[in-house]
C-alpha positions in Angstrom: 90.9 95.7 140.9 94.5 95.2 140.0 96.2 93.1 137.7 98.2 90.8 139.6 97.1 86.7 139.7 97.6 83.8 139.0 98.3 81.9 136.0 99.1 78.2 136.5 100.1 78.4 140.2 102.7 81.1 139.5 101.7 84.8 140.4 102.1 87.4 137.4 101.7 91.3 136.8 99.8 91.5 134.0 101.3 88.6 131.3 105.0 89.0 133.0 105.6 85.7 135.6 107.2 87.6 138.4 110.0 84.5 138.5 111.0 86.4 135.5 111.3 90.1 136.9 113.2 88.3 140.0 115.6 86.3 138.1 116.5 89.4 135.7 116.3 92.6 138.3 117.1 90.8 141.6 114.7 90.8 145.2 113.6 93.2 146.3 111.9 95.1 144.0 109.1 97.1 143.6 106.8 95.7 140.5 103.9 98.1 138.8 101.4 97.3 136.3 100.7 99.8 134.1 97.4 98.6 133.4 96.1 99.0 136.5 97.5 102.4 136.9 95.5 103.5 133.4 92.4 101.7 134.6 92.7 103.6 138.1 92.6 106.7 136.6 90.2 106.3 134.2 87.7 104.4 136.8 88.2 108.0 139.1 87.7 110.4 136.6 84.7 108.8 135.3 83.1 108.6 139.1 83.4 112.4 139.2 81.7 112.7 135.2 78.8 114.2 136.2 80.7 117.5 137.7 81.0 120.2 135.1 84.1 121.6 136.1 87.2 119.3 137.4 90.7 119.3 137.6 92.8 116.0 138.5 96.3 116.2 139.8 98.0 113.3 140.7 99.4 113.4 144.1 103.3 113.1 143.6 103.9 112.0 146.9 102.4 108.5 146.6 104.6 107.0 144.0 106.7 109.3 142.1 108.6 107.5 139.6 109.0 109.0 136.3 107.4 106.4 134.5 104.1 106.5 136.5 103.8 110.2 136.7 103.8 109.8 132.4 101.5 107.5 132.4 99.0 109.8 134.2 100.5 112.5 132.3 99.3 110.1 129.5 95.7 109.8 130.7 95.1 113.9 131.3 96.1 114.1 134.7 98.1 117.3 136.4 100.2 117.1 139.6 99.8 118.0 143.5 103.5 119.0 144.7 104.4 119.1 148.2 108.1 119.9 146.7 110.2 121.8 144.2 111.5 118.1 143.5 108.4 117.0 142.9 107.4 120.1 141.0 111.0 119.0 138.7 109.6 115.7 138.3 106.2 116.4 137.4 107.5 119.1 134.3 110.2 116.3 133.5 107.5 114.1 133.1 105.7 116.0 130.9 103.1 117.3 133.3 102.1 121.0 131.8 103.4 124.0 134.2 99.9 125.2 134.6 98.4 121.8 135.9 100.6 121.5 138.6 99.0 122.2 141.8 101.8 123.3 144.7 100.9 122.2 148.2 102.6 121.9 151.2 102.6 123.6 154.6 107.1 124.5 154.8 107.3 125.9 151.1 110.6 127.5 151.2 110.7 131.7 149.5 113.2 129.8 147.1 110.7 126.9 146.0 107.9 130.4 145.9 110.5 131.9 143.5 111.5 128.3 141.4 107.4 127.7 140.6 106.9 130.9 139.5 109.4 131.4 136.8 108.9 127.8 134.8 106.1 127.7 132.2 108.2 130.4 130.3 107.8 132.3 133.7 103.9 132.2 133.9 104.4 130.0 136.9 102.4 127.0 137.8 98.8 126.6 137.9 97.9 127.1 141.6 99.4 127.8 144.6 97.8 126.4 147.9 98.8 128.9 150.9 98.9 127.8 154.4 99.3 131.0 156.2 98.6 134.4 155.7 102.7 135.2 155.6 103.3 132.6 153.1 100.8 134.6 151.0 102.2 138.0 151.5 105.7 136.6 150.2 104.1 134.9 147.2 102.8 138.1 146.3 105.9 140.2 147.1 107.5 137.3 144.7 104.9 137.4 142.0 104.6 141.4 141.4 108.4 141.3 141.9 108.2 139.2 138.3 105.3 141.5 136.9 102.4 138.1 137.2 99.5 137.6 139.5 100.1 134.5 141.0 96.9 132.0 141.5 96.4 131.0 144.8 94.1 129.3 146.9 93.8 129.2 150.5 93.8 126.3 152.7 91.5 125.9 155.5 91.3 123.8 158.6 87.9 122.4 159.2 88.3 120.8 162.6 87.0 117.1 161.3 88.6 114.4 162.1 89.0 111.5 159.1 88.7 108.7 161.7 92.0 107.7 159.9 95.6 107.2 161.7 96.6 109.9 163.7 100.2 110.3 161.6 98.2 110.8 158.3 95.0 112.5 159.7 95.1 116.5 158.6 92.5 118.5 159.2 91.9 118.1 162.7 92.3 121.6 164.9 95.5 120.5 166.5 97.1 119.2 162.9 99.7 121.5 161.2 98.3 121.8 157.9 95.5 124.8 156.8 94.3 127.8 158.7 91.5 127.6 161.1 88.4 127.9 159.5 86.9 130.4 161.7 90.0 132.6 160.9 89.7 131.9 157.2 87.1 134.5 155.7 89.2 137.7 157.7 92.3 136.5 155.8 90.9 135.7 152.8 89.9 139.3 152.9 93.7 140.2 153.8 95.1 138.3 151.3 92.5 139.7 148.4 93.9 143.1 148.3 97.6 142.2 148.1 99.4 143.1 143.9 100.7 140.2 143.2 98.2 137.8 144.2 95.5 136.1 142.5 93.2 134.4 145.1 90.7 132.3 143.4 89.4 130.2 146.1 89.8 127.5 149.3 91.2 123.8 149.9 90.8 121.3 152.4 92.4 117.8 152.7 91.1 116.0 155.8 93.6 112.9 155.6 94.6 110.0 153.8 93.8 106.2 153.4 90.1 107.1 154.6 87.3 104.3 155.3 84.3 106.5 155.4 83.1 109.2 153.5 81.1 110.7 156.5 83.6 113.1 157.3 84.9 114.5 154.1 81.2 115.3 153.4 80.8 117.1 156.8 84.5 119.3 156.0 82.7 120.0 152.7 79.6 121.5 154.1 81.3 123.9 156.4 83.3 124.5 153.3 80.3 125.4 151.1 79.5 127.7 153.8 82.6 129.3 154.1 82.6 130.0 150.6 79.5 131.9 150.7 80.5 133.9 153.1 83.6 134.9 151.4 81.3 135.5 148.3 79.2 137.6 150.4 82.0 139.5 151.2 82.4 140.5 147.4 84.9 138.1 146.9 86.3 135.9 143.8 86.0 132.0 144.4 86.1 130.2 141.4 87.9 127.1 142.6 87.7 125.0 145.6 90.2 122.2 146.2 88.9 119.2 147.7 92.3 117.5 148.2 91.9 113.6 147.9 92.6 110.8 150.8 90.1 107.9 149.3 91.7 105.0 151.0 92.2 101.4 149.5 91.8 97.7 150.8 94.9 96.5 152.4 93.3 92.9 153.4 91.7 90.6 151.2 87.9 91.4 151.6 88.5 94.4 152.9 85.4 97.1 151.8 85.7 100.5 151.3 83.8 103.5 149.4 84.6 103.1 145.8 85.1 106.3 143.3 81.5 106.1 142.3 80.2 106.5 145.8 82.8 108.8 146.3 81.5 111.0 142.7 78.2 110.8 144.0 78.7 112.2 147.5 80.8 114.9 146.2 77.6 116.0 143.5 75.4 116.3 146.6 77.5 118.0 149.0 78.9 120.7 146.5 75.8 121.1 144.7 74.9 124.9 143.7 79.1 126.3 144.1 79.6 126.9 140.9 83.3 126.2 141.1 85.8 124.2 139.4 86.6 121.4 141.5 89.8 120.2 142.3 90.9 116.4 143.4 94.7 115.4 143.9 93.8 111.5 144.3 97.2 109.8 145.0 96.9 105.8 146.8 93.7 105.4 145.1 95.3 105.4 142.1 98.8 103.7 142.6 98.1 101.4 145.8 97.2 98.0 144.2 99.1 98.8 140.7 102.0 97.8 143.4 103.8 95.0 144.8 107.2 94.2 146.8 108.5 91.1 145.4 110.9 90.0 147.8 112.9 86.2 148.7 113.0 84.3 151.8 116.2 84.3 153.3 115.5 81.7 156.3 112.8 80.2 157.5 113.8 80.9 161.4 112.3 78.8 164.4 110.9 81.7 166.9 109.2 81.5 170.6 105.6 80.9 169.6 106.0 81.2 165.9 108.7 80.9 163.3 110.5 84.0 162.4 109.9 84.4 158.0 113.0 86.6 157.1 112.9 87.8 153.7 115.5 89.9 152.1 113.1 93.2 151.7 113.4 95.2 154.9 111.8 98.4 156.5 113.9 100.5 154.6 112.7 99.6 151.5 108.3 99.4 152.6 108.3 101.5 155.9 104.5 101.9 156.3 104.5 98.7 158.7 107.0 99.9 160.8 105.7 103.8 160.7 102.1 102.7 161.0 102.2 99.2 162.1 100.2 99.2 158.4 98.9 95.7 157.1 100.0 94.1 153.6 98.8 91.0 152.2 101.9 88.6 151.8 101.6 85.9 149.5 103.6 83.0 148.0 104.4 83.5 144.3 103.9 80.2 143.7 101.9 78.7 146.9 102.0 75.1 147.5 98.0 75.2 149.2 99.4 74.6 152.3 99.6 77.4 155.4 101.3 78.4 157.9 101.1 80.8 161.0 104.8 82.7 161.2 106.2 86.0 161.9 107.6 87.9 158.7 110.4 90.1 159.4 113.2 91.5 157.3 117.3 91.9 158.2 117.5 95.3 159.3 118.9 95.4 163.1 115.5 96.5 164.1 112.9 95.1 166.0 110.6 97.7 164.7 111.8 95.7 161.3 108.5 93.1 161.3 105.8 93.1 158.8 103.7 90.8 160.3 103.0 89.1 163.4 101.1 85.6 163.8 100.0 85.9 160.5 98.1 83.3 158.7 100.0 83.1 155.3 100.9 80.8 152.5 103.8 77.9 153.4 106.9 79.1 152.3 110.5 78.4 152.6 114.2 79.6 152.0 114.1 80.7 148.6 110.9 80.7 148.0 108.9 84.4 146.3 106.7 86.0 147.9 105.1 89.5 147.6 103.6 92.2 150.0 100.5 93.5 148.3 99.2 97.1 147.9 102.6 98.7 147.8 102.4 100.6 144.7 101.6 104.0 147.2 104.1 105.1 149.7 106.4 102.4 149.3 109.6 103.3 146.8 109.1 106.7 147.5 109.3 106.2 151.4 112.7 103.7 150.8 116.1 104.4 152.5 119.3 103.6 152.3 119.3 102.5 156.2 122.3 99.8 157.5 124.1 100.4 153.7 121.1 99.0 151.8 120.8 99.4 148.5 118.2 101.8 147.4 115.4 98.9 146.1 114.4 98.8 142.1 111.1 99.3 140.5 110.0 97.7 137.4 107.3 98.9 135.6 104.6 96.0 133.6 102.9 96.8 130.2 101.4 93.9 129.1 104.1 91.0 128.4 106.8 93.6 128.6 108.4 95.3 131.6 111.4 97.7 132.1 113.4 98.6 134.9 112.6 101.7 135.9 113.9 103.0 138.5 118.1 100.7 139.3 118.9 99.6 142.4 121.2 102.0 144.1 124.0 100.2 145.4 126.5 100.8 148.6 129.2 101.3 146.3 127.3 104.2 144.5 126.3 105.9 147.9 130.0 105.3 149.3 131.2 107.4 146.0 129.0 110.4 146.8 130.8 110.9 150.5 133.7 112.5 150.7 136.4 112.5 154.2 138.0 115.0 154.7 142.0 115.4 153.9 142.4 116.2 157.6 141.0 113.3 159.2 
């Protein structure tokens, strides 16, 4: 559910006419609804009520703008850093120090050193380690500092999400995790070092995922790897179950909801006696999202018109990355259609949206929006062919404020610099 429709032919975010947001901010521009966002968050944490131990942090990566990551700062929720940027943002918006999560398989000895001396140098709340040598310099980092840092270790189950290969992770030939086989032995390792404060495992499969077959099988050969570290006289006391629910891109579109979701994860880790650990990141920002972009021309093409609107792949890549599918739809439809090409004006071919596509009749001028952009959209956005950085606007009701300003050419000419010599 999201809180974008229409009211009177016009489309809105929440009580806002997205006319409005145009005619004040410019096109294009990234629109949120902050209802949505609370209700998101609200609608997962309930699904996973019936767990007596959880943590929730926010996956960073999916939208991080300030203003989002307060709202779910706002409803109880920690963060998942892949970054010490992200890790910045998440204390800046007023996520605690100890309910930040730090992920990542290329964590640099200086980001080690920058998460362990915030929190008035307690460090964060969990580190995930990839490799047994990223351990062994946490710990040399940690005892260096007199703390135990908390760790977890992330495995590799060799299941594949049935998800796009550039987003699937915890396949055997994927980068991310430790082989599972491989896993106990280092655990073991890892247990003895000063310094170190291994508490348990994580897994994260993939992202945007359709079936929840998979994620239940990588749990099971979880569950058993945990005993067998138990077995081993071992502490596991956490288990980080990563996130990767996926959400509908097309109208009528079906896929596992939170509750199933809650209810799979009660049966398959049944009996572990951990606290669980979810870093849920599209599920929650996806369809509190929109592009709201302007159609530049309306351009006769081979078999079908060419729709060129001023938004481009620079600003929503996943199309051009993925050859991903978002809803486009007028902002004020006429209830006629059309079948067109939409493509933006970067000197790309690679910079289409949509091919054929059955979509509302528009013209030069007209609104339109690309759906389900709230996650991996602004935070994906470049600057490429001297584009300005696009805006976001966030929606509260019949309010909204600019939230993140367009970053124009002029402003990314001033930080250059040639040199005296040339």
């Amino acid at each position: 559910m999201d809180h974008f429709s229409y009211r009177d032919g016009v489309l809105h975010a929440e009580d806002v006419p997205l006319p409005a947001i145009a005619e004040a901010v410019g096109t294009p521009v990234y629109v949120y609804s902050a209802a949505t966002f609370r209700r998101h968050a609200r609608v997962f944490r309930e699904a996973l009520s019936a767990l007596p131990r959880v943590h929730l942090a926010y996956a960073i990566k999916a939208n991080p703008n300030l203003a989002v990551l307060r709202l779910m700062a706002n409803e109880g929720y920690g963060a998942d850093v892949v970054s010490a940027g992200e890790m910045k943002r998440a204390l800046a918006a007023g996520m605690p120090a100890a309910a930040i999560v730090f992920s990542g398989v290329g964590k640099t000895e200086a980001e080690l050193a920058a998460a362990l001396d915030v929190g008035d140098g307690a460090g964060i709340g969990q580190f995930n380690l990839e490799l047994e040598e990223e351990g062994e310099v946490l710990a040399r980092l940690a005892a260096a500092r007199g703390i135990a840092a908390p760790a977890v270790l992330r495995v590799n189950p060799d299941v594949d999400a049935g998800t796009h290969a550039k987003i699937s992770t915890g396949k055997k030939g994927n980068k991310f995790g430790v082989p599972i086989d491989q896993a106990a032995a280092m655990y073991a390792r890892l247990s003895l070092l000063p310094g170190l404060s291994l508490r348990g495992v994580a897994l994260h499969i993939g992202s945007q995922l359709a079936d929840l077959a998979p994620l239940e099988a990588a749990f099971g050969r979880v569950g058993a790897l945990v005993a067998q570290i138990r077995a081993a006289g071992h502490r596991v006391d956490r288990v980080d179950l990563g996130g990767g629910l996926g959400v509908a891109y097309r109208e009528g579109e079906r896929l596992p909801t939170p509750a199933d979701y809650g209810a799979m994860v009660a049966r398959a880790c049944r009996g572990w006696d951990v606290e669980l650990q979810f870093e849920p990141g599209r599920v929650i920002a996806g369809n509190a999202g929109v592009l709201l972009t302007r159609v530049i021309w309306v351009k006769p093409g081979g078999d079908h018109p060419y729709v060129i609107v001023d938004a481009a792949m620079n600003d929503l890549a996943r199309p051009a990355l993925y050859d991903a599918w978002h809803d486009f739809v007028a902002v004020a439809p006429s209830g006629t259609r059309m079948v067109a090409n939409i493509a933006g004006p970067v000197c790309e071919t690679g910079d289409t949206f949509a091919l054929a596509r059955d979509i509302d009749t528009v013209a030069s001028g007209d609104l339109g929006v690309f759906r389900t952009a709230g996650a991996y959209g602004a935070t994906m956005a470049s600057t490429y062919n001297s584009r300005a950085l696009v805006p976001e606007v966030l929606v509260d009701g019949g309010r909204f404020a600019v939230v993140a300003d367009r970053v124009s050419p002029e402003s990314l000419i001033a930080a250059e610099r040639v040199p005296e010599w040339l």
